[in-house]
C-alpha positions, -999 to +999 in steps of 0.1 A: -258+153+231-253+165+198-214+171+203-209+135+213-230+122+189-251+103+215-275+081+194-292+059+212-327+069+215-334+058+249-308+083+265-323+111+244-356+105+257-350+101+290-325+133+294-357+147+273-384+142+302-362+149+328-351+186+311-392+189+301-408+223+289-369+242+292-363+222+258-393+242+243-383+278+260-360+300+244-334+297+270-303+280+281-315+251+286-332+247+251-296+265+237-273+238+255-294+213+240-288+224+204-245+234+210-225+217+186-192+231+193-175+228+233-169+267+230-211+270+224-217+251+255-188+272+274-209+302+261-245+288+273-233+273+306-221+306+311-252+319+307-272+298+327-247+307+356-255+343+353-292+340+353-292+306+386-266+331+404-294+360+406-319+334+410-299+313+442-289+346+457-325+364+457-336+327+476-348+328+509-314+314+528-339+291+549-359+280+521-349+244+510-354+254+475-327+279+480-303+250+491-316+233+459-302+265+435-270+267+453-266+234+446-270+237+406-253+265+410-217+244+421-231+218+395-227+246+366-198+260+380-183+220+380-199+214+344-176+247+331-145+234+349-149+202+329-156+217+292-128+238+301-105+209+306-118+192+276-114+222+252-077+220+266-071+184+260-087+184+224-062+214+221-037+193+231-044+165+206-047+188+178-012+199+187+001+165+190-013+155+158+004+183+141+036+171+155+033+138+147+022+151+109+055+169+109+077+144+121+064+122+093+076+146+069+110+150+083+110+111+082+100+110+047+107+140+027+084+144+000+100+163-030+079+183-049 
C-alpha cells in the first residue's frame, strides 16, 4: 500500500486485520508491507515463494490445508507475473516520456 499511496484508512485497516500478527514478524509479510519500490516487492514476493514452496510441498497431499498452500502458492506466483508486467509498463512510459521530451526539442530548438 505504500507504493500506491493508498490513503484511505479504512482499506489499511481492514488489509491490517486480515494480514494480523505477520505485520509484527520479521518476515515477508511484514517486508511486503513496508516495499516502496515494485523491484522491493519483486524481491519479497520472491521470498515468500521460496519459503510457501517448502511449506506446500512438505504438506500432507490429502490434507485440506495442503490444498490451501498450493493455492497461495499460484496466488504468489500470479502476484509476481503482475509486478512483473507493471515494472515493464512503467518502463515503457518512462521511455515514452523521454521520447516525447525529445521530440519537443527537435520541435523547438532551444539555443544555448
Amino acid at each position: 500500500m505504500n507504493l500506491t499511496g493508498t490513503v484511505d484508512e479504512h482499506v489499511k485497516q481492514h488489509a491490517e486485520a486480515e494480514i494480523g500478527d505477520a505485520l509484527e514478524e520479521d518476515g515477508p509479510i511484514a517486508a511486503l508491507s513496508n516495499a516502496e519500490t515494485l523491484d522491493e516487492i519483486a524481491r519479497h514476493l520472491d521470498a515468500a515463494l521460496v519459503d510457501l514452496e517448502e511449506e506446500a510441498s512438505d504438506a500432507d497431499p490429502t490434507d485440506p490445508h495442503g490444498a490451501y498452500l498450493r493455492g497461495r502458492v499460484v496466488a504468489v506466483r500470479d502476484a509476481e507475473q503482475r509486478i512483473r508486467r507493471l515494472r515493464e509498463q512503467t518502463d515503457g512510459l518512462l521511455e515514452d516520456l523521454g521520447e516525447t521530451h525529445h521530440t519537443l526539442h527537435e520541435a523547438f530548438p532551444i539555443e544555448e
